[in-house]
C-alpha positions as CSV (number, residue, x, y, z in Angstrom):
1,X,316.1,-68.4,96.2
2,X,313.5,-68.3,93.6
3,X,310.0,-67.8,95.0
4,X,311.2,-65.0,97.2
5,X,312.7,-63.0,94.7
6,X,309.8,-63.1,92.8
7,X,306.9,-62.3,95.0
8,X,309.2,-59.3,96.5
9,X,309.3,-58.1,92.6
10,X,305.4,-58.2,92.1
11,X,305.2,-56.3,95.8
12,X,307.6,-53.7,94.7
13,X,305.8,-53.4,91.7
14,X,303.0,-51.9,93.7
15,X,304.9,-49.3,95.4
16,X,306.5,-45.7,95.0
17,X,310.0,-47.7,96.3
18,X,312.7,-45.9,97.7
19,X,315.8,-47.8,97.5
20,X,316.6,-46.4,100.8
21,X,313.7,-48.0,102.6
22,X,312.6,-44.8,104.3
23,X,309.9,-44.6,102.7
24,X,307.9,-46.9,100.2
25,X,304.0,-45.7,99.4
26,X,301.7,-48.2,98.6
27,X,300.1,-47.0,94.6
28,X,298.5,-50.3,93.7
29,X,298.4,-50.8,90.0
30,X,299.5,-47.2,89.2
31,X,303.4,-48.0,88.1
32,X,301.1,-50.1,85.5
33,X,298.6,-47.5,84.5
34,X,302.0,-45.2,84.0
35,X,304.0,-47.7,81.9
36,X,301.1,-48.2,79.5
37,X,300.7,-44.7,79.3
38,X,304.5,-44.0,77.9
39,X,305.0,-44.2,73.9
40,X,308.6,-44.9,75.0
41,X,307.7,-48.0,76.6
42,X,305.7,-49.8,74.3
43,X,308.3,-48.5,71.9
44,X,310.8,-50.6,73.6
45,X,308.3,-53.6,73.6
46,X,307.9,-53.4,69.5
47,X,312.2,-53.5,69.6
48,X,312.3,-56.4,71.8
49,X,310.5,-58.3,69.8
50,X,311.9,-57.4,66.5
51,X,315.6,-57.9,68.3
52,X,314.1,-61.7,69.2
53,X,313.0,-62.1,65.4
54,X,316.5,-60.7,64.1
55,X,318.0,-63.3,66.3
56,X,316.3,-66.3,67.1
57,X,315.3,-67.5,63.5
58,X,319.1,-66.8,62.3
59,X,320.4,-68.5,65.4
60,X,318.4,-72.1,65.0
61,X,318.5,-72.7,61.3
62,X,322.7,-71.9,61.9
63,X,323.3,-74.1,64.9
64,X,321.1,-76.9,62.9
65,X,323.5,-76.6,59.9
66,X,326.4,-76.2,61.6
67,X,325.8,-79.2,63.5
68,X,324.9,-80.6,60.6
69,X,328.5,-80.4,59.3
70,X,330.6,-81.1,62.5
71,X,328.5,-84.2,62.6
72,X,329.0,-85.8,59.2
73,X,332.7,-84.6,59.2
74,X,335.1,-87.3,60.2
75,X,338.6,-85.8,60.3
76,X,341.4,-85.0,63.1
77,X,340.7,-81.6,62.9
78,X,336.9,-82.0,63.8
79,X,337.5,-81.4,67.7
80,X,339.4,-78.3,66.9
81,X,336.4,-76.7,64.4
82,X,333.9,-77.6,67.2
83,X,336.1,-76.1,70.1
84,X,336.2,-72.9,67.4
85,X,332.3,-72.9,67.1
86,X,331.8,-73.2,70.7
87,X,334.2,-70.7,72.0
88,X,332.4,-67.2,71.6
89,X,330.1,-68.2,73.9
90,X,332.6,-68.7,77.0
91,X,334.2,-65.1,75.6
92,X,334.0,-62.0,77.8
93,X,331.4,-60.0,76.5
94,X,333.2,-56.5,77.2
95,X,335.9,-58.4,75.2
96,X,334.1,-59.1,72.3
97,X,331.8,-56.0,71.9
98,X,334.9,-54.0,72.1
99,X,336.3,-56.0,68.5
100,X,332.8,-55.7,67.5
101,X,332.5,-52.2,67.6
102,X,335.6,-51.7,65.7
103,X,334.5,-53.9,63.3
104,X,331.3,-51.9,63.2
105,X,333.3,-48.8,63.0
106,X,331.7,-46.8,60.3
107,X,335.2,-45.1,59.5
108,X,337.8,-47.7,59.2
109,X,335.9,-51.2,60.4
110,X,336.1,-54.5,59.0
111,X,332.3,-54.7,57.9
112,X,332.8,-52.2,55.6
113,X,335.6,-52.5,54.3
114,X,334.8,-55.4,53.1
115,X,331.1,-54.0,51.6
116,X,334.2,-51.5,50.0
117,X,335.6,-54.6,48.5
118,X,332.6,-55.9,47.3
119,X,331.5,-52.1,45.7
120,X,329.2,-52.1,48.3
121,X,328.1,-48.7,49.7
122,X,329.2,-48.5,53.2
123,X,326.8,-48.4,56.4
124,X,326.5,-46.6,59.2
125,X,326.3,-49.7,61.7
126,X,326.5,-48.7,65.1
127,X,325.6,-44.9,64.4
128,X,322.8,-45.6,62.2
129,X,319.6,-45.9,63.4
130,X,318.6,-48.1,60.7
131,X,321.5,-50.6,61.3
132,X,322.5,-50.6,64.6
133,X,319.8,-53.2,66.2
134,X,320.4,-55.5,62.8
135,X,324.3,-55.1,64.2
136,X,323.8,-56.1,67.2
137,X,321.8,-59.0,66.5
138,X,324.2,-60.2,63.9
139,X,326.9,-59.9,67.1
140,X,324.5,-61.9,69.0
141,X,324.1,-64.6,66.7
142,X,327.4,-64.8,66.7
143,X,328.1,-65.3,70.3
144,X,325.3,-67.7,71.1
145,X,325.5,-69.8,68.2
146,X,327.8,-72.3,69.8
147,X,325.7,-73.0,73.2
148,X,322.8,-74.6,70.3
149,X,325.1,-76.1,67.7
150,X,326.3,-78.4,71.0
151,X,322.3,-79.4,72.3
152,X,321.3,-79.7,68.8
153,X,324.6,-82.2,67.9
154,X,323.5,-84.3,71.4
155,X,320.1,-84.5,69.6
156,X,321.6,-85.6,66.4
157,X,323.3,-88.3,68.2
158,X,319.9,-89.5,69.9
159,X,318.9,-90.7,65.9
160,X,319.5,-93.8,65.4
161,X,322.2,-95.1,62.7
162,X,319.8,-97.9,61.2
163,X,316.8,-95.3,60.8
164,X,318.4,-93.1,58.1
165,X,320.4,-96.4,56.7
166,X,316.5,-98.0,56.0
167,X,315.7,-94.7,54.7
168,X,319.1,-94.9,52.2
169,X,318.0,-98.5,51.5
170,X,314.5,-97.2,50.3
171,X,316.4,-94.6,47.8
172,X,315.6,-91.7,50.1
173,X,318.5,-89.2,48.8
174,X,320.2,-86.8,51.0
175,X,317.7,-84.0,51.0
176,X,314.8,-86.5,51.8
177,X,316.5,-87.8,54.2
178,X,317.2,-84.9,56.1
179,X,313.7,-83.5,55.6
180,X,311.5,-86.5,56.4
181,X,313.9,-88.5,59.1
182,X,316.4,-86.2,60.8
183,X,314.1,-83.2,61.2
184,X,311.3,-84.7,62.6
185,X,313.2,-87.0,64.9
186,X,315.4,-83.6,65.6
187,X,312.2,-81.7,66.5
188,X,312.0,-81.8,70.4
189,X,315.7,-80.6,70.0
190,X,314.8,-77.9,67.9
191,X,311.7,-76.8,69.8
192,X,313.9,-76.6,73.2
193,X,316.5,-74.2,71.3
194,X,313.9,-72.0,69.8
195,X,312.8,-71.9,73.0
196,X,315.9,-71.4,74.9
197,X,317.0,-68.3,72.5
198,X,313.5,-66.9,73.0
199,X,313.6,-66.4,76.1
200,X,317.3,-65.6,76.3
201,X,316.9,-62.8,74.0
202,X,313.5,-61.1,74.8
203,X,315.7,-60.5,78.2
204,X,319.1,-59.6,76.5
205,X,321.2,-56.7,77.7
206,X,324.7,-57.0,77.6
207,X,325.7,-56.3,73.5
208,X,322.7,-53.9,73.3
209,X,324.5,-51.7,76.2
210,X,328.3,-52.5,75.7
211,X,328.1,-51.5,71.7
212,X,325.6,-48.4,71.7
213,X,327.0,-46.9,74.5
214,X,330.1,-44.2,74.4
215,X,330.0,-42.3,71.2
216,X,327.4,-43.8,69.9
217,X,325.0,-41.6,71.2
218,X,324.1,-43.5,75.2
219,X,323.2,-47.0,75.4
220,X,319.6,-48.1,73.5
221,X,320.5,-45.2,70.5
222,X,321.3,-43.9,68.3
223,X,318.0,-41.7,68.6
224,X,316.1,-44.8,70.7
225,X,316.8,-47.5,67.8
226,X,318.0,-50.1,70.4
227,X,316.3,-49.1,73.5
228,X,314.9,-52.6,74.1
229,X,312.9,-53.3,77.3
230,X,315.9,-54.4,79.4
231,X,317.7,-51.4,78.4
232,X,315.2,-48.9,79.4
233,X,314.3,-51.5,82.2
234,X,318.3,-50.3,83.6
235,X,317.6,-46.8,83.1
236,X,314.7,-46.4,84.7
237,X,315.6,-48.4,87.9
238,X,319.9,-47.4,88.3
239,X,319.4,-44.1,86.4
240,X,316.4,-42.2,87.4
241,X,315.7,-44.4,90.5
242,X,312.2,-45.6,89.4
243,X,312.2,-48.7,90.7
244,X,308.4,-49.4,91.4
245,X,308.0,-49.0,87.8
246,X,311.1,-50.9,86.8
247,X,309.4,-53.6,89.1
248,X,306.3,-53.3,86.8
249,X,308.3,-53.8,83.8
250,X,310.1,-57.0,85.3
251,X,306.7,-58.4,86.1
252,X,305.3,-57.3,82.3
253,X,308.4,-58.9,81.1
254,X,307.8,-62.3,82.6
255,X,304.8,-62.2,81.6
256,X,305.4,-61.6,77.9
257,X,308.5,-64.4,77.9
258,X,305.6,-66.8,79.8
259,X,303.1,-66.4,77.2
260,X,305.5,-67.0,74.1
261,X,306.8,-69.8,75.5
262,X,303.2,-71.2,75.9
263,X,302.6,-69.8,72.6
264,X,305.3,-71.8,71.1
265,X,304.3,-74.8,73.3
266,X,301.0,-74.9,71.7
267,X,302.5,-74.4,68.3
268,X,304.9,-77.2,68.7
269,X,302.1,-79.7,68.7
270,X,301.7,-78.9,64.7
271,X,305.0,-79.7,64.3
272,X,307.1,-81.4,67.1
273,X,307.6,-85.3,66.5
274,X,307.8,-87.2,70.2
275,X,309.0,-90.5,69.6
């Protein structure tokens, strides 16, 4: 189920496929030499990782604060808030890009009417190409926040009660607390979301493609501003029928997520507290 798959992708990868099977050429490593050669393509790198960046920093530091909160707060209501937090995540994604694209809308949408109410000039959003992969991301935040707030509150309730109550017996204040007890005992927890998001973002496809496509100029515009690897990863396989070099771009993919996550392995060793 897993090694199969995968050593089929890296053969394709190699070939001039034809998703009919009557004939596949053998081309070695030329779907390679061909990516590399396409501005397009390593355009769609550069966006992938600045769609990651947009995300994953936004999506940690909020899902540590918000479980922050949930966890401190002791009232009735606290199951309800957490329920609220978590449920964009388990939400259709057709069903939410739909309201997000309203509220996108550059016309009459929420997000600027609002930026109206403020005396804000309004945006473009979706149809700008200077906004619409920030949009998206903030969409994406949005939705996958509640998946981390939940693993980082399990690793909030691995600290133990009588570490932080020596810390308040030393005169350790809230702030020092937090910064010199909970976070490093947090860490791992921390690490294993960053990493998580990562990897679940350098892949994303679903908001990129539900909220730029239609009359927003084809999925991965306007004018290429959200054409992230996965995007033109679907084009280029179901659309034009590439799918030795969609292969390639699979196998290039993998790659890439493997080497950040080692990247970000190594790094945690500066920072990452094992107890």
């Amino acid at each position: 189920m897993l090694v199969w798959p995968g050593v089929s992708l890296l053969y394709v990868s190699l070939l001039h496929f034809n998703f009919t099977l009557t004939r596949s050429d053998f081309v070695g490593l030329s779907n390679y030499t061909i990516l590399f050669a396409q501005p397009l393509y390593w355009e769609s790198l550069g966006r992938t990782a600045l769609y990651a960046l947009l995300v994953v920093p936004p999506t940690v530091a909020l899902s540590v604060l918000l479980a922050l909160l949930l966890t401190r707060a002791a009232h009735r209501a606290t199951g309800w808030i957490q329920a609220a937090v978590f449920l964009p995540h388990v939400t259709p994604l057709i069903a939410t890009s739909l309201v997000w694209v309203w509220i996108f809308n550059p016309q009459f949408g929420l997000a600027n009417a609002v930026l109206r109410w403020l005396h804000l000039p309004a945006l473009g959003w979706l149809e700008s190409p200077g906004w619409a992969l920030p949009a998206v991301s903030l969409t994406t935040v949005w939705h996958s926040v509640g998946l981390y707030v939940v693993i980082v509150m399990a690793g909030l309730a691995r600290i133990p009660a009588r570490v932080l109550e020596a810390a308040a017996l030393d005169g350790a204040g809230a702030w020092a607390r937090f910064r010199r007890v909970v976070l490093p005992l947090l860490s791992p927890t921390v690490f294993a979301v960053t990493v998580l998001a990562t990897i679940a973002n350098m892949q994303s496809f679903g908001y990129i493609f539900l909220m730029t496509g239609g009359t927003h100029g084809g999925a991965g515009g306007p004018a290429y501003s959200t054409m992230t690897d996965s995007v033109l990863l679907y084009y280029t396989a179901f659309k034009y029928q590439y799918f030795g070099l969609a292969a390639a771009m699979s196998v290039i993919l993998f790659v890439l997520i493997l080497v950040t996550a080692l990247l970000q392995k190594w790094v945690s060793a500066r920072w990452v507290f094992y107890r």
